[in-house]
TORLUMZA-787745 format. One line per 2 residues: number of its first residue (from 1); their letters; for each residue x, y, z of N, C-alpha, C. Coordinates in steps of 0.1 Angstrom, whole numbers, plus 2048, in hexadecimal, padded with zeros to 3 digits. Each point is the difference from the previous one (the first is absolute). Example, Ala and Ser with C-alpha at 12.3 -4.5 7.8 and 13.67 -1.06 7.14 Angstrom:
BEGIN
1) AS) 884:7C7:84E:7F7:80C:800:809:80C:800 | 7FC:80B:7F9:809:80B:800:7F8:80B:808
***
This chain:
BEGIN
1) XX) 195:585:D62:80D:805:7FB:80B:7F8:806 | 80A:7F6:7F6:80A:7FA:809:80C:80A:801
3) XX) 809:7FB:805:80E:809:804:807:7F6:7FA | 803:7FE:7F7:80E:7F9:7FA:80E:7FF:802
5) XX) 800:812:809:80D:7FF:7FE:801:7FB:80E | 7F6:802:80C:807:7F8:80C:7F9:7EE:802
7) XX) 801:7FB:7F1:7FD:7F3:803:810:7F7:802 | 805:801:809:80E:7FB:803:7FD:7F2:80B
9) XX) 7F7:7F6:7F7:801:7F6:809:807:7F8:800 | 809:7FF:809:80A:7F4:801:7FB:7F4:803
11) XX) 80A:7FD:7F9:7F8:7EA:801:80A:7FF:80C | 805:7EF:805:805:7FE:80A:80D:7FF:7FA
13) XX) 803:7FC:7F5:812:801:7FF:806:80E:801 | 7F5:809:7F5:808:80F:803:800:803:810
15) XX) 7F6:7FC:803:802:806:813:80A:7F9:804 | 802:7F3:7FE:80B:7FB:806:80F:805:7FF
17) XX) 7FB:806:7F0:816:806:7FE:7FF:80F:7FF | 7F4:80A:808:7FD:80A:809:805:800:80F
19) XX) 7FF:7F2:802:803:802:80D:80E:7FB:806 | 805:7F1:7F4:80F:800:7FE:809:80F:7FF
21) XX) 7FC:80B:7F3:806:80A:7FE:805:807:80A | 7F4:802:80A:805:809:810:800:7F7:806
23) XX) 805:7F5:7FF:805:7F9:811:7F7:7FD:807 | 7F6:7FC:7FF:7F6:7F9:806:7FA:7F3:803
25) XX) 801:7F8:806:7FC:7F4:7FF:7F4:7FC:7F7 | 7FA:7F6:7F7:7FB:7FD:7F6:7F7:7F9:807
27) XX) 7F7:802:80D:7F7:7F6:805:7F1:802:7FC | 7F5:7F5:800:7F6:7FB:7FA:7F7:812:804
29) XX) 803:800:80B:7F8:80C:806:807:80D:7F7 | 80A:803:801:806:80F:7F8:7FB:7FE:7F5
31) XX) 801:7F6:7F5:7F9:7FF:7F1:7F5:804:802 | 7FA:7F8:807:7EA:801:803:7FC:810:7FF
33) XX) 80E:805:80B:7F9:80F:800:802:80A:7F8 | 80F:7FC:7FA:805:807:7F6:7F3:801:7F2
35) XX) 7FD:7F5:800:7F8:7FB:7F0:7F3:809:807 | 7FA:7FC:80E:7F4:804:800:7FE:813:7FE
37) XX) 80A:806:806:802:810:800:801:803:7EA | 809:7F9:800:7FF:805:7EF:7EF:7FB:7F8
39) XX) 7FA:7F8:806:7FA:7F8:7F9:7F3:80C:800 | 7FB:809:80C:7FC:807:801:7FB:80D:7FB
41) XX) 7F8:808:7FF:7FA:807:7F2:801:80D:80B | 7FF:7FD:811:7FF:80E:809:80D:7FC:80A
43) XX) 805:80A:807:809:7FC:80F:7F9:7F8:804 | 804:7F7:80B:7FB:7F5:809:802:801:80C
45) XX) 7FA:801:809:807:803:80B:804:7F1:808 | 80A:803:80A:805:7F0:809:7F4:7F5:7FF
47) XX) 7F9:803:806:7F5:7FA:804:7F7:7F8:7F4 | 801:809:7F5:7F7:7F6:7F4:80D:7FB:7F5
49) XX) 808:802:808:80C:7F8:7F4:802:7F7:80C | 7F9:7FB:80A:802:7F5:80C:7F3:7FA:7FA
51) XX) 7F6:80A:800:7F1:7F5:7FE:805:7F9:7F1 | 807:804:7F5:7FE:7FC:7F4:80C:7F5:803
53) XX) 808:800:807:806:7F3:7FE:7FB:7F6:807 | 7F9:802:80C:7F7:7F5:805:809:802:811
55) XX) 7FA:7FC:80C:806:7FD:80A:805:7F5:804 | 803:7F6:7F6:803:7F5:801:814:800:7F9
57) XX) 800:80B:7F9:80D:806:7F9:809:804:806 | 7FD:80E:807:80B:803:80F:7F5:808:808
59) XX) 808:80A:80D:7F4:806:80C:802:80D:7F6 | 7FA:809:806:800:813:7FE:80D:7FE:801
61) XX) 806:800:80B:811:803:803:808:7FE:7F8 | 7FF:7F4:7FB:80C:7FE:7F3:7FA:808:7F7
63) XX) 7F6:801:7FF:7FB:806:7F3:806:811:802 | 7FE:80A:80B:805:80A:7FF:812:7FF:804
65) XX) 808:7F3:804:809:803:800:808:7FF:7F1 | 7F5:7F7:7FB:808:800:7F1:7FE:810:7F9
67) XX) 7F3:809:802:7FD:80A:7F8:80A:805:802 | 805:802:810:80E:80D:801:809:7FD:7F5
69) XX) 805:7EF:805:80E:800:7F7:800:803:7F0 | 7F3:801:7FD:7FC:7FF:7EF:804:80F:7FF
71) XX) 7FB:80E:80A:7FA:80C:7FC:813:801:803 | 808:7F9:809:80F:806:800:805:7FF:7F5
73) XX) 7FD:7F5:7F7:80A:7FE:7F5:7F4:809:7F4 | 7F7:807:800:7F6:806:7FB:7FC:7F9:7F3
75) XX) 7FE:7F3:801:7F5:7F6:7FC:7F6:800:7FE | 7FC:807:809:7EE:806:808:800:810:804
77) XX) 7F9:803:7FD:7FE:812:806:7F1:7FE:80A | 807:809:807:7F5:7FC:811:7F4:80C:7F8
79) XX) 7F9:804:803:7F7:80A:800:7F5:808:806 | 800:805:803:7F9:80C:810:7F3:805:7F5
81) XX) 7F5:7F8:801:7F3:809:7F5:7F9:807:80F | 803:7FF:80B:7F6:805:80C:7F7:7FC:805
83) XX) 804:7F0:802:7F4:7F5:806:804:7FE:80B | 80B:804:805:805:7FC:80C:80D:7F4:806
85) XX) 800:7FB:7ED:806:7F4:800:80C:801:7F1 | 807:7FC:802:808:800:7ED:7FB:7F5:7F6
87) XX) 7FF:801:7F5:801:7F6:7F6:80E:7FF:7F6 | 7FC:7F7:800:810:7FC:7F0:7FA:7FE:7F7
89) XX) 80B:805:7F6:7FC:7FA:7F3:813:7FD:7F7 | 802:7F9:7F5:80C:801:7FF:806:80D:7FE
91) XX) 80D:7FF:802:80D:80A:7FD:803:801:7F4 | 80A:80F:803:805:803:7F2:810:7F5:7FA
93) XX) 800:7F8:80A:80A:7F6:800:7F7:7F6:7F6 | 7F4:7FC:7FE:7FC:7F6:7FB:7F3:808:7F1
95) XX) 804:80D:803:7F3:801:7F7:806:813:801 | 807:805:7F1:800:813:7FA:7F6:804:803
97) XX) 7F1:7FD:804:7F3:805:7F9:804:80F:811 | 7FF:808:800:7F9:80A:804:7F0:809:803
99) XX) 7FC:7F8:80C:7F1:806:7FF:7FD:805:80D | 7F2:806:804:7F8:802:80E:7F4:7FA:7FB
101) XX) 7FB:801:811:7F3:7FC:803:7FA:80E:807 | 7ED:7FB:7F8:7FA:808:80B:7F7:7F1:803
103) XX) 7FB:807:812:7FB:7F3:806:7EE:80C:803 | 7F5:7F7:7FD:7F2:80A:803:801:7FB:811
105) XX) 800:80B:807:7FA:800:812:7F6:7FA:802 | 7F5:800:7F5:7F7:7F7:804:7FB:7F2:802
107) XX) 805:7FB:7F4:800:7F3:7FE:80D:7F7:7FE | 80C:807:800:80C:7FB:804:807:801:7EE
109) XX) 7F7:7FB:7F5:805:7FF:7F2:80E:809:7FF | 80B:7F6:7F8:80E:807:7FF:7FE:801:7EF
111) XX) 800:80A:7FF:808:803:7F0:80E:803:7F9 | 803:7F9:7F6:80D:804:7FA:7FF:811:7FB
113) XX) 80C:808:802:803:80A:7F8:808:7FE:7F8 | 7FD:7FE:7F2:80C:7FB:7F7:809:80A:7FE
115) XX) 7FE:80C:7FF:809:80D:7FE:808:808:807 | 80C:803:804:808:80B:805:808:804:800
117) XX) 7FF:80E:7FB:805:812:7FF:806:805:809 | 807:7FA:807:80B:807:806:80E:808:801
119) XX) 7FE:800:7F1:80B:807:7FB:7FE:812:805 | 7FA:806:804:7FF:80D:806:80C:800:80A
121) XX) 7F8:7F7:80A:806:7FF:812:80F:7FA:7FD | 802:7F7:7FB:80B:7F6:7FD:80C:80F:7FC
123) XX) 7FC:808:7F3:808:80C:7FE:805:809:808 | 7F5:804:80B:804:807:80A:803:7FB:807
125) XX) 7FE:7F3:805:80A:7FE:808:80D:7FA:800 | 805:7FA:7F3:80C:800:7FB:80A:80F:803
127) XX) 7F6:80C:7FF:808:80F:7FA:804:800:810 | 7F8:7F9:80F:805:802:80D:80E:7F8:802
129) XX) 804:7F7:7F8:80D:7F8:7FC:7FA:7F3:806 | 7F8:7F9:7FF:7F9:7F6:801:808:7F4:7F9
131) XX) 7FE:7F7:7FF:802:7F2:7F4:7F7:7F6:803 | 7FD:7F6:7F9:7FE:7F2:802:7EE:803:807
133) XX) 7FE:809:7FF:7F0:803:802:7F4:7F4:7FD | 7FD:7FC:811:7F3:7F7:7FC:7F6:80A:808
135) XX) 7F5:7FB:7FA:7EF:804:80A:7F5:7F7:803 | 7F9:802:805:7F6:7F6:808:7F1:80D:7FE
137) XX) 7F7:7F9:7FA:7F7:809:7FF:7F2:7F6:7FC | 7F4:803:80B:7F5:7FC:7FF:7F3:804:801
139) XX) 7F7:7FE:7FB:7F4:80D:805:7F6:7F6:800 | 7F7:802:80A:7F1:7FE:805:7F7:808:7F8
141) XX) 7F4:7FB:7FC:7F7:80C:7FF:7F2:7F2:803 | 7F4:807:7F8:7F4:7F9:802:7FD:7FC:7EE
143) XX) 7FD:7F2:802:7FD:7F8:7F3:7F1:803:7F8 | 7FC:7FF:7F6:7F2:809:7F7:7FC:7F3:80A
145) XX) 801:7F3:801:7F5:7F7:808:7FC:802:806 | 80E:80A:80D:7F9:804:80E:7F8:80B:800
147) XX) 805:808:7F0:7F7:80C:805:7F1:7FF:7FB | 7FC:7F8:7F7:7F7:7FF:7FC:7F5:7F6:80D
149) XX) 808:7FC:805:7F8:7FC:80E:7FF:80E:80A | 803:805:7FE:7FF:80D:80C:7F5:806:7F9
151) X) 7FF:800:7F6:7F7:80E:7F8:7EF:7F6:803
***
């Protein structure tokens, strides 16, 4: 099953005048990572958006100091699935699409949720005098692969 709607792969020019737009310097490394995070079908975390560009490209360090400045200008959305570590994937600055992940405990596999109904919670808590309402929401469970290995 593809996801169409979060196929938002930026080539290198659009990353380039992504990163012109918020004030960012336009260097070889910010494209590489920008393209490599969109280019991606799951979150990535620091470390395989470092293996995917190679260690010959920049260290870990640049690489998580660029993620910060990306997730300030919200380029990138960080994400907590409960590995102990964050992944990115692009922002609502580079891509409308709206989704969650579930990640299986077992074998790590992340899945897209293409759908969400939050219009319930969003109502009530508008009625508490709320506005401008975002959420963050992810769920774990166990994948038919892993369970069928258990049985």
């Amino acid at each position: 099953m593809k996801n169409k709607c979060c196929e938002n792969h930026l080539t290198q020019d659009k990353a380039k005048e992504l990163l012109s737009q918020n004030g960012l310097n336009r260097t070889k490394t910010k494209v590489a990572i920008l393209v490599a995070v969109s280019k991606s079908r799951t979150p990535l975390s620091a470390t395989e958006i470092h293996h995917q560009l190679g260690d010959e490209t920049c260290d870990i360090s640049t690489v998580f100091r660029t993620l910060v400045q990306f997730k300030e200008k919200e380029i990138i959305k960080e994400l907590n699935l409960g590995e102990g570590f964050f992944r990115y994937e692009i922002g609502n600055i580079a891509s409308n699409h709206h989704h969650h992940h579930v990640r299986c405990r077992e074998c790590g596999q992340i899945k897209l949720i293409e759908k969400c109904d939050m219009s319930v919670f969003e109502k009530m808590i508008s009625k508490l005098g709320y506005d401008q309402i975002q959420h963050y929401l992810e769920f774990t469970g166990v994948c038919s692969k892993c369970l069928k290995k258990e049985l």
